[in-house]
Every structure is written in structure tokens, then in C-alpha cells.
C-alpha positions as a printed NumPy array, in Angstrom:
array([[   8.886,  136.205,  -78.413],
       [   6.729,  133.7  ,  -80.081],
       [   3.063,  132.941,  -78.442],
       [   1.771,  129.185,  -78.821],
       [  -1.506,  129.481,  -77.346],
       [  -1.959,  130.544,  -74.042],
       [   2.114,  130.176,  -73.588],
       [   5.106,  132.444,  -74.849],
       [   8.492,  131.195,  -75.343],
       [  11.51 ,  133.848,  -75.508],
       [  13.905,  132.091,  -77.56 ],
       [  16.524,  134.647,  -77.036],
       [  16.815,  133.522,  -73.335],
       [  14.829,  129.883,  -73.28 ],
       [  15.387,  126.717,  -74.581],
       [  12.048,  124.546,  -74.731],
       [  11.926,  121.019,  -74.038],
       [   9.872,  118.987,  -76.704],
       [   8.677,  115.66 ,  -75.168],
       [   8.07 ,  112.825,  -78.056],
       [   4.756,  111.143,  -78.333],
       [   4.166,  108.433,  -80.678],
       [   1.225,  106.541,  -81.561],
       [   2.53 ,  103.875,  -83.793],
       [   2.641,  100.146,  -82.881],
       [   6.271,  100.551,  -83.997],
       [   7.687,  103.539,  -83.377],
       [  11.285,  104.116,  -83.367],
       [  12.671,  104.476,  -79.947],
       [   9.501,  102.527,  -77.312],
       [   8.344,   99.991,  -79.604],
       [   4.587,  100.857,  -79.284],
       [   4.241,  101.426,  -75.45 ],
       [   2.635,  104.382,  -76.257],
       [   0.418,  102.874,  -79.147],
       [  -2.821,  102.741,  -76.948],
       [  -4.908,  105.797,  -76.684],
       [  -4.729,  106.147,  -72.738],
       [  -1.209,  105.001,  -72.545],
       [  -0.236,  108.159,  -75.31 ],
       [  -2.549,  110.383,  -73.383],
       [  -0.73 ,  109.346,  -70.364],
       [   2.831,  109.364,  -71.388],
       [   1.692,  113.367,  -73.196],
       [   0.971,  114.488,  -69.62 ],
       [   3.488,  112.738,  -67.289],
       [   5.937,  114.53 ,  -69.41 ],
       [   4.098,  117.69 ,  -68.601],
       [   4.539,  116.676,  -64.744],
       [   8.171,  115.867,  -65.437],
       [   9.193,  119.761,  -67.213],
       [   7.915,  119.227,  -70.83 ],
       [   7.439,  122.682,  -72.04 ],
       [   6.039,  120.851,  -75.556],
       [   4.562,  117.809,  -76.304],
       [   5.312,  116.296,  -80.58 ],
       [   2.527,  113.467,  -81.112],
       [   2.584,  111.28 ,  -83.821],
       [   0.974,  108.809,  -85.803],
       [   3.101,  107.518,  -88.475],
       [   6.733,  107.033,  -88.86 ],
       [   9.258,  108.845,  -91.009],
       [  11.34 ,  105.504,  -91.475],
       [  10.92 ,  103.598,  -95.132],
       [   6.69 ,  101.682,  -94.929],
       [   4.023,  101.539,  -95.981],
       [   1.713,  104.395,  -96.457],
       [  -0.817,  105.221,  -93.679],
       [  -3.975,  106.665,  -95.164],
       [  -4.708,  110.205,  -93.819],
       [  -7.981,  109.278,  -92.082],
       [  -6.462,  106.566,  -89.933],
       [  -3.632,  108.723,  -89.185],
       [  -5.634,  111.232,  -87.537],
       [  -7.576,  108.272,  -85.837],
       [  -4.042,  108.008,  -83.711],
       [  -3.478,  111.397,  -83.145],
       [  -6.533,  113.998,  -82.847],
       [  -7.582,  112.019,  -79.769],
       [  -4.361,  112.132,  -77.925],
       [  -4.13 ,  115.73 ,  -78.614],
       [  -7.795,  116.906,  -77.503],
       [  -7.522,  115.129,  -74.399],
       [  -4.106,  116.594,  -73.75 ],
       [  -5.51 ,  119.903,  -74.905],
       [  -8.451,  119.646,  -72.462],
       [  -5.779,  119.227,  -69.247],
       [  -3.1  ,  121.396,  -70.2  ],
       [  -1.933,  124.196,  -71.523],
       [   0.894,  122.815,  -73.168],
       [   2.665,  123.452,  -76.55 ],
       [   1.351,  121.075,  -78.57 ],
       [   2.504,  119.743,  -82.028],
       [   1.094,  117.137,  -84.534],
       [   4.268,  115.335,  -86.433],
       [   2.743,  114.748,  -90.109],
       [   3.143,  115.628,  -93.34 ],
       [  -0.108,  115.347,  -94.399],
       [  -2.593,  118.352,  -94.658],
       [  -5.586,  116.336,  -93.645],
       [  -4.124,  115.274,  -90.558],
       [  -2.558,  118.782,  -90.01 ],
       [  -5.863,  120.343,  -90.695],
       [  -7.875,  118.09 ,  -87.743],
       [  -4.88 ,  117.86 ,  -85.417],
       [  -5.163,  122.206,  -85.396],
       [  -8.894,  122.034,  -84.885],
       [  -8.319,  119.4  ,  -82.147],
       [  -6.255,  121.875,  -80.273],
       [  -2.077,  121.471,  -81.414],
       [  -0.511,  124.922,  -81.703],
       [   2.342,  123.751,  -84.407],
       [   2.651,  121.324,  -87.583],
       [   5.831,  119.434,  -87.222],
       [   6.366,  118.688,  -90.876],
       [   9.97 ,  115.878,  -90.834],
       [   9.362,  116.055,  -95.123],
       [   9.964,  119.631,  -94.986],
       [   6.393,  120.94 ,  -96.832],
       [   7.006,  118.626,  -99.556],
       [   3.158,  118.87 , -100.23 ],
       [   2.523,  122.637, -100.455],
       [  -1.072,  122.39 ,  -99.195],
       [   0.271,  121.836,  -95.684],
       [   0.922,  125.526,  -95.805],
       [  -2.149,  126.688,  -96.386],
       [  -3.44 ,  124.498,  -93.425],
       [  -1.178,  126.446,  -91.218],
       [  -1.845,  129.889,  -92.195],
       [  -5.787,  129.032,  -92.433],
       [  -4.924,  128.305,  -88.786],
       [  -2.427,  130.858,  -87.592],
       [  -0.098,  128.045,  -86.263],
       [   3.222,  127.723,  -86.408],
       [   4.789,  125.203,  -89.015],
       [   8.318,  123.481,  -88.325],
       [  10.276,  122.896,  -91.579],
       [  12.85 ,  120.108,  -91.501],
       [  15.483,  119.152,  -94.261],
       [  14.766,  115.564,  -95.781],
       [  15.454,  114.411,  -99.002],
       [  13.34 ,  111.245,  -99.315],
       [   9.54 ,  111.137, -100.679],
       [   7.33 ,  109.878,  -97.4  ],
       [   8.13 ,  106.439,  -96.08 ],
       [  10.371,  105.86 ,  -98.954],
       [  14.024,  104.763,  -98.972],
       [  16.924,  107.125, -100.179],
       [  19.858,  104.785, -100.323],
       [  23.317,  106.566,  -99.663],
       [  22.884,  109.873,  -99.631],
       [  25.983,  111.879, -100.378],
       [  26.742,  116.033, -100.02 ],
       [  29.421,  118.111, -100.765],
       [  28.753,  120.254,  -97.565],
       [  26.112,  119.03 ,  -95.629],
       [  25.435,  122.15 ,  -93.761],
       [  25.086,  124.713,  -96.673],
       [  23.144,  122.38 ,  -98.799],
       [  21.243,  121.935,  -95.776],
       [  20.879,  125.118,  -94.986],
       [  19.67 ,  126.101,  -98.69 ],
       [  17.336,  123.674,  -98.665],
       [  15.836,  125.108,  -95.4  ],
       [  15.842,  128.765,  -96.623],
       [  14.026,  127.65 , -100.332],
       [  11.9  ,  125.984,  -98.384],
       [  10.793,  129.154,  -95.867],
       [  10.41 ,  131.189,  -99.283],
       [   7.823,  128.597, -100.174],
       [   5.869,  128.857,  -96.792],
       [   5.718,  132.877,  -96.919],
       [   4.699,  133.07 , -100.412],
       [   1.861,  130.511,  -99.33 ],
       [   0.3  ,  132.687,  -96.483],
       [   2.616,  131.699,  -93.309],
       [   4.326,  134.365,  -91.914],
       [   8.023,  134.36 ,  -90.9  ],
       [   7.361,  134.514,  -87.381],
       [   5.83 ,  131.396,  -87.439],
       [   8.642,  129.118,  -88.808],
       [  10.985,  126.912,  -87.049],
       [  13.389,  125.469,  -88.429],
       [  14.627,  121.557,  -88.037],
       [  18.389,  120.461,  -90.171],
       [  16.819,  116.642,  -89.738],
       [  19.798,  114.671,  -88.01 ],
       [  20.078,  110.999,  -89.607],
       [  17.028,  112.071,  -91.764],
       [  18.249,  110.842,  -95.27 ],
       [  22.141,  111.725,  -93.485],
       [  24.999,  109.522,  -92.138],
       [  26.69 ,  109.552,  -89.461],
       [  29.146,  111.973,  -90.218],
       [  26.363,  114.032,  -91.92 ],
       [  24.707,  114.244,  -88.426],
       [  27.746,  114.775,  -86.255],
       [  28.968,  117.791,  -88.878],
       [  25.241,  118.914,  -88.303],
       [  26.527,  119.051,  -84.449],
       [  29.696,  120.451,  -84.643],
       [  28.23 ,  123.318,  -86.908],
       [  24.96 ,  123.909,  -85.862],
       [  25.721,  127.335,  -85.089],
       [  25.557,  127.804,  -89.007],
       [  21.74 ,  126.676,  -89.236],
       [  20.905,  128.735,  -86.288],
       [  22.192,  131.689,  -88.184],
       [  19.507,  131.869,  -90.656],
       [  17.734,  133.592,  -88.601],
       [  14.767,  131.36 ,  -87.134],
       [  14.292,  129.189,  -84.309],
       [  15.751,  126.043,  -84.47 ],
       [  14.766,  122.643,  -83.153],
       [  16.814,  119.53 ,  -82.945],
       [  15.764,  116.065,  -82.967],
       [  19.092,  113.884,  -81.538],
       [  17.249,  112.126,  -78.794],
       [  18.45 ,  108.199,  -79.264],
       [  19.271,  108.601,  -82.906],
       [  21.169,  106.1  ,  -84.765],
       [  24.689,  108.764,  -85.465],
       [  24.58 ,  108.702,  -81.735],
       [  24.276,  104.48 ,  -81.788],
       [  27.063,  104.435,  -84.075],
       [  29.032,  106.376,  -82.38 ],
       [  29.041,  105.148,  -78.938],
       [  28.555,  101.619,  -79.714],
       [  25.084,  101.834,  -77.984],
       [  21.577,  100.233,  -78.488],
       [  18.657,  102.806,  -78.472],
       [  18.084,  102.226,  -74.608],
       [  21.777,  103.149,  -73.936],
       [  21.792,  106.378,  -75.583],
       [  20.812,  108.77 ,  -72.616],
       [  24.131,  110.417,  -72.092],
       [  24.876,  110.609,  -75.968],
       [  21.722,  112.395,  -76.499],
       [  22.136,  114.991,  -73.833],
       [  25.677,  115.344,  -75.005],
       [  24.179,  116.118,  -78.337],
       [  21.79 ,  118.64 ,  -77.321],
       [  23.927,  120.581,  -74.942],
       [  26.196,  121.087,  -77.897],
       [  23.247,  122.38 ,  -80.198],
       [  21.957,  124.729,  -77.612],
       [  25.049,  125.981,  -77.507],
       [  25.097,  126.36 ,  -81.191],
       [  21.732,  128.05 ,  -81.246],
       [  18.959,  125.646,  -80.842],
       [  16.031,  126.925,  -79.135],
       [  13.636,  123.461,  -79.092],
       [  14.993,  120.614,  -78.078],
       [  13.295,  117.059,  -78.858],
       [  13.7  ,  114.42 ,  -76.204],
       [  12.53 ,  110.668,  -75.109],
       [  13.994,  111.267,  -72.136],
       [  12.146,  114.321,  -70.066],
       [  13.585,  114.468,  -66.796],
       [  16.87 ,  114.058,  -67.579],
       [  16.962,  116.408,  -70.498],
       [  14.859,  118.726,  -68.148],
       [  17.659,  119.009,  -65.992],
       [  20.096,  118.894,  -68.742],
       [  18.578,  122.375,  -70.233],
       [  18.269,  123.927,  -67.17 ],
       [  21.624,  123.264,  -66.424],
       [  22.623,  124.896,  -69.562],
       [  20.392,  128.065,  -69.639],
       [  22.229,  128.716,  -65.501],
       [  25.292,  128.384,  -66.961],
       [  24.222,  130.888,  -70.139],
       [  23.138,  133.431,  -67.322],
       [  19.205,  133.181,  -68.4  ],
       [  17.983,  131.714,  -65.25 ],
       [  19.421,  131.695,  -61.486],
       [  20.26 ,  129.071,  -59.654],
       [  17.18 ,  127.357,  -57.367],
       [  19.077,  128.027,  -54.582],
       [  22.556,  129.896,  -53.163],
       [  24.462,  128.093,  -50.031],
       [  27.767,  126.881,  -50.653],
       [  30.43 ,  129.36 ,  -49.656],
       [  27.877,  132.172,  -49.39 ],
       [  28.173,  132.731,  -45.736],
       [  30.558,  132.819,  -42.634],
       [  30.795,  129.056,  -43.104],
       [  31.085,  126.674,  -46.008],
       [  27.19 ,  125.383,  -45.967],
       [  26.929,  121.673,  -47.019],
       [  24.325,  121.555,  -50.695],
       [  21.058,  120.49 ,  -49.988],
       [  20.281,  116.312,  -50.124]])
């Protein structure tokens, strides 16, 4: 059981549903329709509405850029989340890699430190512990905003996974304890392709270290390439994805697309045995019962 604020997620039973939030005028998958402080605050809690167990807001982009200095960084962010934080009880987490942000994005009211450069600056550790939040660790290669041209492994999954366990070494030794670590294997993060979609098929191998894992496949690029899709034509790609990593092991899974993924996990978890049904009629009585409209 891990406890995020007022909620508790069982991971051995429960899959939670990460809704992304991004506050960049150029983010990845909407472009900036969320780049307005109302219109992030908005899109944080109609995800709530829609089955969002977690909300991820951001304020700067993983993808090769310019640097964005720490205090307008937080500018984006510490907003969004204190007004989220004021109407809900969600799971909240701030996507940086920068303590400073981290630091006012936990005071503001986020319960976890989504770190995509996987605590490449040690002092976002002791930000965490100070706070007693949980940190998510992901596997990337490339110094912030930065290109890494053609990366190339040997076995993507065990150096992967190596990376990830040096890396949760690191975070105990700096004050955060083991039940507070997630871990992310960073699909299309510094990886190709066929990095990503071996990340897929073996998955099961980075849930086997032993923490909760998150994935991140919503609308990525391996799924583009793939299917021959833009980013708006992804939908069924992405669920595909993350119905195979839950069924590998992952335990948070991050989404554009709430409703559908909503019903997409829920799906999955009936299927698991974890939760029943919402309802029992067809061929549970004298007569073959039509399903409800």
C-alpha cells in the first residue's frame, strides 16, 4: 500500500490512471491548449471528473530546447497545482527535474516528483525526503533539453534496468526511503523504436525489480512509427500499449486520453479478478437479459 496524501493506492490489486498536464506553449502531444493558467487548471480537474486517479503537471519539456530558468518554471506549475490541490484530493505530481521547482511544487500541495532525467541532479533527493514525497525515477540518458543522437544498447532492458536500480541506491543513500520510489523505463526517452517496443514486450523484467512501475506510452512517437499514425491518431496504439504493460507489471499508467484509458484499465483490472463487474445480467437468470444501453 502506498499513501499519497489523503489517498492510498494498492498496487498489488490497482492500476492508477495518471492524467498529463502540461503548461508549455509547446508541449508535445496538445500544442499549448493547456498553456493558460485556467485552461491547465481546467483540463487537471475535468480529468478528475473523467476517472483520473493522478494528475502529472508540467512546465517544461523533456524534448532537445532551450533551458527554462527554475523560477519561471514554477511560475507555470505551482499555480495549477494549488488550485487543483484546493478542489481535490487527487494524486498530484510536478514533472521537473529541477529541485527548485520540486521544492515549491511540494509546498504548493503535489504528493510526488516526477523526475523524466532520472535524479541526474542529486539535490532533487533531498527535496523529496525534506518532504516525505514520493520521487519517480525514469531511465534517460541525455543531459536536460539536450540532444543524444542515436542511441544504441546491447540489451535495452538490463541496461535499463541497471540504470534504474544505481539510480534507487542513489535516492536511499540520500534520505528517500524505498517505499517511496517508482520506477519509470522512459519509452522513446533517448530510445528507438525498437528500444521502446522491446521495453513493451518485456516489461515484465522492469517490474521485477521490485517497485512500482509507471509507463509513459500515451501518443509516443514508437507508437507513430509503428502504426503509421500522427499524434492525434494514436488512441488505440496507446491503449494497446498500456494494456500490455499492465499486464507486464505496471501499476501507473500515464495517459492524454482519460476516458478512454479509464475504461481501458478498468477493463483490465475485471479481467485480472481485482474488481467486479458494475453490473451482472446476461445469462444470469431464467432468460437471456439484453446488456444495459
Amino acid at each position: 500500500m502506498h499513501t499519497f496524501g489523503t489517498r492510498t493506492i494498492d498496487f498489488d490489486r490497482q492500476v492508477a490512471l495518471m492524467a498529463v498536464v502540461n503548461r508549455t506553449p509547446d508541449s508535445f502531444f496538445d500544442g499549448g491548449a493547456t498553456y493558460a493558467l485556467q485552461a491547465a487548471v481546467d483540463a487537471a480537474l475535468r480529468a478528475v471528473d473523467d476517472g483520473a486517479d493522478w494528475v502529472d503537471i508540467g512546465g517544461a519539456p523533456f524534448s532537445p530546447g532551450e533551458p527554462i530558468p527554475a523560477a519561471e518554471e514554477a511560475e507555470r506549475i505551482v499555480p495549477v497545482i494549488s488550485a487543483v490541490r484546493d478542489a481535490s484530493d487527487v494524486i498530484i505530481s510536478a514533472d521537473t527535474f529541477q529541485p527548485e521547482v520540486a521544492r515549491q511544487a511540494l509546498a504548493a500541495g503535489a504528493n510526488v516528483v516526477n523526475d523524466t532525467t532520472g535524479l541526474r541532479d542529486p539535490d532533487m533527493a533531498a527535496v523529496v525526503a525534506e518532504a516525505g514525497a514520493h520521487l519517480v525515477i525514469t531511465h534517460s540518458l541525455a543531459a536536460p533539453r539536450t540532444v543524444f543522437p542515436r542511441p544504441t544498447y546491447d540489451d535495452v532492458v538490463q541496461e535499463v534496468s541497471e540504470f534504474l536500480l544505481r539510480k534507487v541506491d542513489e535516492a536511499v543513500r540520500l534520505g528517500i526511503p524505498e517505499d517511496r520510489i517508482l520506477l519509470d523505463p522512459g519509452h522513446d526517452l533517448n530510445k528507438n523504436t525498437l528500444h521502446s517496443l522491446e521495453i513493451t514486450r518485456r516489461f515484465a523484467e522492469i517490474a521485477g525489480l521490485g517497485f512500482p512501475t509507471l509507463v509513459a506510452v500515451s501518443n509516443k512517437d514508437f507508437i507513430g512509427e509503428t502504426l503509421d499514425r500522427p499524434k492525434r491518431e494514436r488512441v488505440e496504439g496507446s491503449l494497446a500499449a498500456a494494456v500490455i504493460c499492465i499486464l507486464g507489471g505496471a501499476r501507473v499508467v500515464r495517459m492524454h486520453n482519460v476516458p478512454a484509458s479509464r475504461a481501458a484499465i478498468t477493463m483490465t483490472e475485471a479481467v485480472l479478478g481485482w474488481r467486479e463487474p458494475a453490473y451482472l445480467r446476461h445469462n444470469m437468470g431464467d432468460h437471456n437479459e439484453p446488456a444495459a444501453p
